[in-house]
C-alpha positions in Angstrom: -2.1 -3.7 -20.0 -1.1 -2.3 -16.2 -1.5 -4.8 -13.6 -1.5 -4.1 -10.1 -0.8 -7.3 -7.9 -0.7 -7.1 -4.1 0.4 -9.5 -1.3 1.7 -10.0 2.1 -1.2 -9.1 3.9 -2.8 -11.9 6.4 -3.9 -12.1 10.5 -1.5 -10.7 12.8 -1.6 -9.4 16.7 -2.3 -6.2 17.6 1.7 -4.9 17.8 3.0 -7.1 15.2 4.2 -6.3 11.5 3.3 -7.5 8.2 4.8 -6.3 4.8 2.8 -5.5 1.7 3.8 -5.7 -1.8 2.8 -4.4 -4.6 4.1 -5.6 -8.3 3.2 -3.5 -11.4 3.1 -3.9 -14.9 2.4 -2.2 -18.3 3.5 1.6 -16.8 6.9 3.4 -17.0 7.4 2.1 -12.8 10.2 4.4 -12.4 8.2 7.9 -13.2 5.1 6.9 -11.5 3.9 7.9 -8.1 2.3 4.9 -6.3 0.1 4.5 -3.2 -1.1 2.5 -0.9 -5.0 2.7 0.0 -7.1 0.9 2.3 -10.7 0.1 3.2 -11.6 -1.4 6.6 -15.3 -2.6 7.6 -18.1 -0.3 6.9 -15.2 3.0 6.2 -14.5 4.9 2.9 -11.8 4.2 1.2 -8.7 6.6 2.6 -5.1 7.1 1.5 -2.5 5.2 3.8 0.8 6.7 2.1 2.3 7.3 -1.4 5.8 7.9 -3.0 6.8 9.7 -6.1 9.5 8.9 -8.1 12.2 11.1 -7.0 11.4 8.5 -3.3 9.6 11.2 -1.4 7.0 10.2 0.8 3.6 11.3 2.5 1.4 9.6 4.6 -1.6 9.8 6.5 -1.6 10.9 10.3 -2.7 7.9 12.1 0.0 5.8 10.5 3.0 8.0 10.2 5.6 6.8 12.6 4.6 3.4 12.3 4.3 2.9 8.1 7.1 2.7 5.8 6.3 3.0 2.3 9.5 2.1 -0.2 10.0 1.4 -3.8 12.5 -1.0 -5.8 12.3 0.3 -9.6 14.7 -2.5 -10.5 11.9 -5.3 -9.4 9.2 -2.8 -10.3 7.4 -2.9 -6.7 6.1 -0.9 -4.0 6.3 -2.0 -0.5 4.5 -0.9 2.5 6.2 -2.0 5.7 3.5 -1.9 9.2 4.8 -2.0 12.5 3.2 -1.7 15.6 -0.1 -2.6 13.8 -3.4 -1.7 16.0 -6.9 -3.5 15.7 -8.0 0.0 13.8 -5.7 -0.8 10.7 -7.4 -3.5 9.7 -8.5 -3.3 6.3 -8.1 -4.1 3.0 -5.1 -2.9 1.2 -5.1 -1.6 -2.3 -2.1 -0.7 -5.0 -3.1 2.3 -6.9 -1.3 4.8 -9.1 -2.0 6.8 -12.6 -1.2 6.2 -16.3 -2.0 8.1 -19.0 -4.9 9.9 -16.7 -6.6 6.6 -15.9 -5.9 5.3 -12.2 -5.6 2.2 -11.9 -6.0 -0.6 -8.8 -4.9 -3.9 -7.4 -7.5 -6.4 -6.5 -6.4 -5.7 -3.0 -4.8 -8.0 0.3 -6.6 -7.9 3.5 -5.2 -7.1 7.1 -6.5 -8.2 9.8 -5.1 -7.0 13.3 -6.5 -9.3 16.3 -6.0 -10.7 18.9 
């Protein structure tokens, strides 16, 4: 069964940082490309960044610069570290990635960026 289990995500400042994480189960971690989605208030779903398993990376405009997306294949986890967050990145953050053609999700973590 693949799980997807986020966290780190909370209420910080506008400028501040947060750290996501992302634990998976059930999939072969270390050939799988994962990403990190997210959904703020009335918005579509939209990629943030993802990272394939040879640890390249790709990530949307308005957070490149300021995103760092990683991956531990020993702990089986995906990270996505925020800096210099902005009132517009708040959201909440999903875990995806594929297996056997299905895609699968995380139940999400919410970000909120206020003052």
């Amino acid at each position: 069964q693949v799980r997807l289990v986020e966290s780190g995500g909370g209420l910080v400042q506008p400028g501040g940082s947060l750290r996501l994480a992302c634990k998976a189960s059930g999939i072969n971690f270390g050939i799988n490309t994962m990403g990190w989605y997210r959904q703020g208030p009335g918005k579509e779903r939209e990629l943030v960044a993802h990272i394939s398993s040879d640890h390249s990376t790709n990530y949307t405009e308005s957070v490149r610069g300021r995103f760092t997306i990683s991956r531990d294949n020993v702990r089986r986890t995906v990270y996505l570290q925020m800096n210099s967050l902005r009132p517009e990145d708040t959201a909440v953050y999903y875990c995806n990635t594929y297996h056997r053609f299905r895609e699968y999700w995380g139940q999400g973590t919410q970000v909120t960026v206020s003052s």
